[in-house]
C-alpha positions as CSV (number, residue, x, y, z in Angstrom):
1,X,-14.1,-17.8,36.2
2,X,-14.1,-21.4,36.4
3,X,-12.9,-22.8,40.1
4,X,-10.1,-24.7,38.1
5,X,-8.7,-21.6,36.9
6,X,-6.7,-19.3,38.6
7,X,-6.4,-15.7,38.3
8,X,-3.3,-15.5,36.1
9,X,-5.5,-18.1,33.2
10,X,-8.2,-16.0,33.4
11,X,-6.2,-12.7,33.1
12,X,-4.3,-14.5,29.9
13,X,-7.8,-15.5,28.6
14,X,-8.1,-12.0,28.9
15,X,-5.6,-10.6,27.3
16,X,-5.8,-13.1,24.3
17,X,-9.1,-12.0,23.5
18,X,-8.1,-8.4,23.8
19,X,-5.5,-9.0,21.4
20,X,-8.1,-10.8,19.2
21,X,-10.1,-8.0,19.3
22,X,-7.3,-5.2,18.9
23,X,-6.2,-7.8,15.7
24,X,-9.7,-7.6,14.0
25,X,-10.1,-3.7,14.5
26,X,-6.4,-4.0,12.7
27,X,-7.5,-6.4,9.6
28,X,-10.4,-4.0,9.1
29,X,-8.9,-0.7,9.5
30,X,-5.9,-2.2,7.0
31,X,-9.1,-3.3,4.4
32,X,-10.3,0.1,4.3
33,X,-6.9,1.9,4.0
34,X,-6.5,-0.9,1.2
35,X,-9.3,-0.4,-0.8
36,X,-9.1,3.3,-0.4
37,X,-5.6,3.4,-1.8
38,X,-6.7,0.5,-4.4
39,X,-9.5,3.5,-5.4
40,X,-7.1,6.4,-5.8
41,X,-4.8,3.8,-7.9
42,X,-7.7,3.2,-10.1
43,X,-8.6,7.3,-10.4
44,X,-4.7,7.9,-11.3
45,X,-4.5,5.3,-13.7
46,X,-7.9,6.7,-15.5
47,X,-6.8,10.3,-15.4
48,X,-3.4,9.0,-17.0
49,X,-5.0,7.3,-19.2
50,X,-7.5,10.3,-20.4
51,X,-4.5,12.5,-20.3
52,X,-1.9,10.4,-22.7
53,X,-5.2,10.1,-24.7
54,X,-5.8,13.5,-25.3
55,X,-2.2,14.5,-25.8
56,X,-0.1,11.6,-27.3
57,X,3.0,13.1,-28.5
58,X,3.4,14.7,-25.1
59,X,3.3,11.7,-23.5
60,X,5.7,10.1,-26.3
61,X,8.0,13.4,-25.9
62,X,8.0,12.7,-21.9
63,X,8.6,8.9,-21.7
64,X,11.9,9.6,-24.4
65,X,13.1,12.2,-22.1
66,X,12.5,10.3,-19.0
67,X,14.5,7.3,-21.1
68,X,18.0,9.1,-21.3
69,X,17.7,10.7,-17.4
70,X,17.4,7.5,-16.7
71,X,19.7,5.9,-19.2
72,X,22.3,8.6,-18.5
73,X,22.0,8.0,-14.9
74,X,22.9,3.9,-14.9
75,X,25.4,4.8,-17.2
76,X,27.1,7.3,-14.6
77,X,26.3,4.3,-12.0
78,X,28.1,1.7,-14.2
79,X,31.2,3.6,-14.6
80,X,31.8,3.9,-10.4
């Protein structure tokens, strides 16, 4: 402690690093769940892609029916 300061400065200088700290363990902790997640997206979007691949007209089959749920559903929406 400097002799200029007094005990409520050095108790903020404290706590701002604290916070700094706490902040940094945050940004990192949040990268990893990031990337993680950015991972899994990556595996999904290959398995998808293997999957529509090896069984097109299923895929064609489920995107039409998924089409009219949808359609008939902003239709019902539209009419309220």
């Amino acid at each position: 402690m400097n002799p200029n300061q007094t005990p409520y400065e050095t108790t903020a200088n404290d706590m701002a690093a604290g916070a700094e700290n706490t902040m940094d363990q945050a940004k990192r902790q949040l990268n990893d769940v990031l990337e993680d997640v950015s991972e899994r997206a990556r595996e999904y979007g290959r398995y998808a892609d293997e999957t529509v691949q090896q069984n097109p007209w299923t895929a064609v089959g489920v995107g039409f029916g998924a089409g009219l749920i949808i359609g008939a559903l902003l239709m019902l929406a539209a009419r309220r």
